[in-house]
C-alpha positions as CSV (number, residue, x, y, z in Angstrom):
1,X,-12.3,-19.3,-2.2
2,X,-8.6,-19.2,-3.4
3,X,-9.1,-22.0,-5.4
4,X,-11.8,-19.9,-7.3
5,X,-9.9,-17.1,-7.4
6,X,-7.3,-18.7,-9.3
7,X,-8.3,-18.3,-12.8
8,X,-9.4,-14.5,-12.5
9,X,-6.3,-14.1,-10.8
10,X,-4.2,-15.4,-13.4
11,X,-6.2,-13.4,-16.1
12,X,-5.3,-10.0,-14.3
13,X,-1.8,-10.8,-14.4
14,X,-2.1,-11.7,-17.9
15,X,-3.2,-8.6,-18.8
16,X,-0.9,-6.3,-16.8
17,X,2.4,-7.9,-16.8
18,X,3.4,-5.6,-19.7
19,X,1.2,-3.0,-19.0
20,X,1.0,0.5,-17.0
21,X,0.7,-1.4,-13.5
22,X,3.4,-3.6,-13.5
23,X,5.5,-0.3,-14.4
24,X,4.3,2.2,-12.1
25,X,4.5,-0.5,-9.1
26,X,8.3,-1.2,-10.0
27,X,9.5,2.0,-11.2
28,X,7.6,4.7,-8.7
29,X,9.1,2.4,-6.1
30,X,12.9,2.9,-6.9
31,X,13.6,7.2,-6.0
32,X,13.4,7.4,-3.1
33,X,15.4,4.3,-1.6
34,X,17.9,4.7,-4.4
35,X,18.4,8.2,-2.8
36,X,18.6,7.3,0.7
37,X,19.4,3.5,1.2
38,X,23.2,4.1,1.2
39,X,24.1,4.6,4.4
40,X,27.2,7.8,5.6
41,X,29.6,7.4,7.5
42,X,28.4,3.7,8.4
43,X,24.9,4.8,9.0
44,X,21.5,3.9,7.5
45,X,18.9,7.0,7.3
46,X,15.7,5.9,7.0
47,X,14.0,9.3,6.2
48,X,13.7,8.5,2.6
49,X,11.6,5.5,3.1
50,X,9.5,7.7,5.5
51,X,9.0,10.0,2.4
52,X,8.3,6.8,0.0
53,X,5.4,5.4,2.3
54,X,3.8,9.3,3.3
55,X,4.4,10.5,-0.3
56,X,5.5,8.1,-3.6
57,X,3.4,4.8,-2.2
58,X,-0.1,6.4,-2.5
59,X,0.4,7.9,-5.6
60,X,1.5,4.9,-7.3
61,X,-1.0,2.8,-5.3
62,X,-3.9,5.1,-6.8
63,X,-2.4,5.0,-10.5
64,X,-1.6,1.1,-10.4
65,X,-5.6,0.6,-9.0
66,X,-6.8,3.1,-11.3
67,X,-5.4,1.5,-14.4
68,X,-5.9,-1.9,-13.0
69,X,-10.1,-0.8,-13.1
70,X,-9.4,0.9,-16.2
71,X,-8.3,-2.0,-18.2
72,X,-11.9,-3.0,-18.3
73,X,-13.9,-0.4,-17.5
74,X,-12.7,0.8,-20.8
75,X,-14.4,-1.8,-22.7
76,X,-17.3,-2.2,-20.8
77,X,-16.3,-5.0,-18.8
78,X,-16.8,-7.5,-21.7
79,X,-13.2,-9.1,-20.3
80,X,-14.4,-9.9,-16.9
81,X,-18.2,-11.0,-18.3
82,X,-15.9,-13.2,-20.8
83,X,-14.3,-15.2,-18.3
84,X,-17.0,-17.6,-16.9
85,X,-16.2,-16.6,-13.5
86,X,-18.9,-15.1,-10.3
87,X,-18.5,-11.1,-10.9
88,X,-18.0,-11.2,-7.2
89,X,-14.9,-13.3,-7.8
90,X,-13.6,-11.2,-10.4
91,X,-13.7,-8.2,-8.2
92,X,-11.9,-10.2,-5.7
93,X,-9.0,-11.0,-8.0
94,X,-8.7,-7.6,-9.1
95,X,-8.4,-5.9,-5.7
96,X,-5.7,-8.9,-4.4
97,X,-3.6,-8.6,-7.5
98,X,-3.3,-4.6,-6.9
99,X,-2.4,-6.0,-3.2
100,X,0.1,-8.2,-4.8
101,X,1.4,-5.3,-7.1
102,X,1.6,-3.2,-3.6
103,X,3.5,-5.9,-1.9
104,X,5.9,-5.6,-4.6
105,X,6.7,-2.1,-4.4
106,X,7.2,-2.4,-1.0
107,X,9.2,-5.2,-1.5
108,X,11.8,-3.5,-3.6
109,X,12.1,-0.7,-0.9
110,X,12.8,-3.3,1.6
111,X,15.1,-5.0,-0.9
112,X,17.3,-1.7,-1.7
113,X,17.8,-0.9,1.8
114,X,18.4,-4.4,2.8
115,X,21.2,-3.8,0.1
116,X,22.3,-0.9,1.4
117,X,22.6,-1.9,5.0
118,X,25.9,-4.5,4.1
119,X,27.3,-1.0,3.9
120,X,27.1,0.0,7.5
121,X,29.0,-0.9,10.4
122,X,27.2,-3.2,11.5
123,X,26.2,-4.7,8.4
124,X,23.1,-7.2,7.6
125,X,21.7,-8.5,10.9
126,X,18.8,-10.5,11.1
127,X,17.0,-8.0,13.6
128,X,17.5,-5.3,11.3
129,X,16.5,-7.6,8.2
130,X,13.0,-8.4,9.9
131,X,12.2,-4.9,11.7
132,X,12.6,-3.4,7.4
133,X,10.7,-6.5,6.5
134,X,8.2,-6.0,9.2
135,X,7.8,-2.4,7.7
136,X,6.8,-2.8,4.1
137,X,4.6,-5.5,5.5
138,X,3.1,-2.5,7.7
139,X,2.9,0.0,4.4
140,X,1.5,-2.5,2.4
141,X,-1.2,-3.4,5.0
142,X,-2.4,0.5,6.1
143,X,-2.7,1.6,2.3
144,X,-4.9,-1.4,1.3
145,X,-8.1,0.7,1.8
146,X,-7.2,2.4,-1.3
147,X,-7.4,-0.8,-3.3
148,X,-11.2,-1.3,-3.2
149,X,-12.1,2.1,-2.9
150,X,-10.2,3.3,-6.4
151,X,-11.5,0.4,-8.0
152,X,-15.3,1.4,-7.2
153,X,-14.2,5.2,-8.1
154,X,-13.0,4.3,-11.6
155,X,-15.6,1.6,-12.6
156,X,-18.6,4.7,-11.3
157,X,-17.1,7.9,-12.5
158,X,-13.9,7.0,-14.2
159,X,-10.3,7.1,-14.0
160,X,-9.8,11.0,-12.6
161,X,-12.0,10.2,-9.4
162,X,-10.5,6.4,-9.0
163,X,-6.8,8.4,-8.5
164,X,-7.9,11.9,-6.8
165,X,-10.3,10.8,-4.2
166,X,-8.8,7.9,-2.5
167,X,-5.3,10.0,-3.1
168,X,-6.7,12.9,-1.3
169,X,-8.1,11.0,1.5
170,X,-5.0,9.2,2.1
171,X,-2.8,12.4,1.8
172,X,-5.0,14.5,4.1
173,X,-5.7,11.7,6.7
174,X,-1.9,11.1,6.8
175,X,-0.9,14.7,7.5
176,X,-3.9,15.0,10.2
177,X,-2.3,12.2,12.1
178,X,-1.0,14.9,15.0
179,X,-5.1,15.7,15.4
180,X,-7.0,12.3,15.9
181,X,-7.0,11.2,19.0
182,X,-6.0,7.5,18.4
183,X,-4.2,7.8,14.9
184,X,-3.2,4.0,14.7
185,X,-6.7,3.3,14.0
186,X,-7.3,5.3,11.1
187,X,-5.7,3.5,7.8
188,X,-5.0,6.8,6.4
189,X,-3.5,7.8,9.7
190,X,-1.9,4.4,10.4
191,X,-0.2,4.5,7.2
192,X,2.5,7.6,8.3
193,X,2.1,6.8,12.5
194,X,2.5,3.0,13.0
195,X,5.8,2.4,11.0
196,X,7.4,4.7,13.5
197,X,7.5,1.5,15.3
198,X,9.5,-0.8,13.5
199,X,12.0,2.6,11.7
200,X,13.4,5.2,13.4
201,X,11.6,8.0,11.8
202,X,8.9,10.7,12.8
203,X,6.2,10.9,10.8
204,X,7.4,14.7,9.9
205,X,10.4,12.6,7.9
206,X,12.7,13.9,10.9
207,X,15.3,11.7,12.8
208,X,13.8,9.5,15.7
209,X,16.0,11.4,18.3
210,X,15.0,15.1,17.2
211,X,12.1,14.3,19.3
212,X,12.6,10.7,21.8
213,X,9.4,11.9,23.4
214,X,6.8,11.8,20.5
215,X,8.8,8.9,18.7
216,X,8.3,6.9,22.0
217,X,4.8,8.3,22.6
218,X,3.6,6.7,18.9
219,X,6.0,3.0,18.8
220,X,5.4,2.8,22.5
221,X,1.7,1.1,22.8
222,X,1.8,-2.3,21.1
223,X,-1.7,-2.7,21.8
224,X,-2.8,0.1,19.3
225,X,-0.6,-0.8,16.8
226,X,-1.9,-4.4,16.5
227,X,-5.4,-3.2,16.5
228,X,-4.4,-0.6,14.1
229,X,-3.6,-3.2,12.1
230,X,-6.0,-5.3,12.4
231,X,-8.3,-2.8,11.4
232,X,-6.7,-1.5,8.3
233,X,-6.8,-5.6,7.3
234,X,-10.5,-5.8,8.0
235,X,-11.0,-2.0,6.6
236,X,-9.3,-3.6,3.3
237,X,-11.5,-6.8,3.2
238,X,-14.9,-5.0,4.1
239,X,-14.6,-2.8,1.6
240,X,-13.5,-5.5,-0.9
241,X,-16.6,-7.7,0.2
242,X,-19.0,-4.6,-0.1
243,X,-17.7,-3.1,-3.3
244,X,-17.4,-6.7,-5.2
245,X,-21.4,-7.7,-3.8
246,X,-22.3,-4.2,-5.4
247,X,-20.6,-4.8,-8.8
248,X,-22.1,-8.2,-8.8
249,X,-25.6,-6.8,-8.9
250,X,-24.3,-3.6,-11.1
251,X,-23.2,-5.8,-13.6
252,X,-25.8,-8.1,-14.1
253,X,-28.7,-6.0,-14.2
């Protein structure tokens, strides 16, 4: 399968490495740590990267897929019929190279604060190093639903609905998080709830000790968080699978 996926994947790189989603993934990614990586009076405060993954990561998520679809949809898809590739494959290489672009994002958070942390008194530590790592791997994994869903969006009813609706989704099923019974297993829920287990910050964006209880209450159950994210992997490969099998027949009708 990788091996097949090699040539689309190089052609979507191709065509945004000096484009719109190369840009938005880099750039939409640097406020927020920037802001709140360096650390006062030898601490590190993590509530900017709480406000990066609730707030700034699915906006530029939903831009970078958006234009990512758009790149083609605009002329008709004659540069993915062009390649001499499976449509299904295609597809495929689209929605992992917006995963790749949302690694990277989250990669330069991590980076900046992994920067930032030689400033404190305690400096870099390898516990801290791999609990930040750990995170961005966790807000690149419960935002992937977004990938296969704004591609759909775009390609069907263009490039407004490929940002707004998975945006809105995301946004609403983030803030609802307090309301759903078992929030680690809704991606859009998962996405603000199960960092609180690797940083020390409330989904609200408030210090883990303003509230010991809830933050406990959320990190606490390892079991839910693994199964949250196992289902925001298999959320983001269902919906890949499902959405590539429909443009498959779409396009060659």
């Amino acid at each position: 399968m990788m091996a097949a996926l090699t040539r689309p994947l190089r052609a979507e790189a191709q065509k945004s490495r000096h484009a719109a989603p190369v840009r938005i993934a880099v750039l939409m990614a640097l406020p927020m740590p920037l802001l709140g990586a360096m650390p006062y009076r030898g601490y590190q405060a993590f509530s900017a990267w709480n406000y990066w993954y609730t707030l700034f990561l699915p906006v530029a998520l939903s831009l970078t897929v958006a234009c990512v679809a758009q790149a083609d949809a605009r002329t008709r898809m004659r540069g993915v019929l062009g390649q001499g590739v499976p449509l299904v494959h295609a597809w495929w290489a689209k929605a992992l190279w917006c995963l790749a672009l949302l690694a990277l994002s989250n990669l330069i958070v991590f980076t900046i604060y992994l920067a930032g942390s030689a400033f404190t008194e305690q400096g870099m530590t390898a516990a801290g190093t791999l609990t930040m790592l750990c995170c961005a791997g966790v807000n690149t994994l419960t935002v992937a639903w977004m990938i296969p869903v704004g591609l759909l969006l775009t390609v069907l009813a263009g490039m407004l609905a490929g940002i707004f609706i998975p945006l809105a989704i995301q946004l609403a099923g983030a803030f609802a998080w307090s309301v759903i019974p078992f929030p680690q297993l809704f991606p859009p829920s998962a996405a603000t709830v199960i960092p609180t287990s690797f940083i020390p910050v409330l989904p609200s964006g408030e210090p883990l000790g303003t509230d010991v209880a809830l933050g406990g209450a959320l990190a606490a159950d390892g079991v839910l968080t693994l199964t949250g994210l196992a289902v925001c992997a298999l959320s983001f490969a269902a919906l890949t699978a499902a959405s590539a099998a429909w443009f498959a027949r779409f396009e060659e009708r």
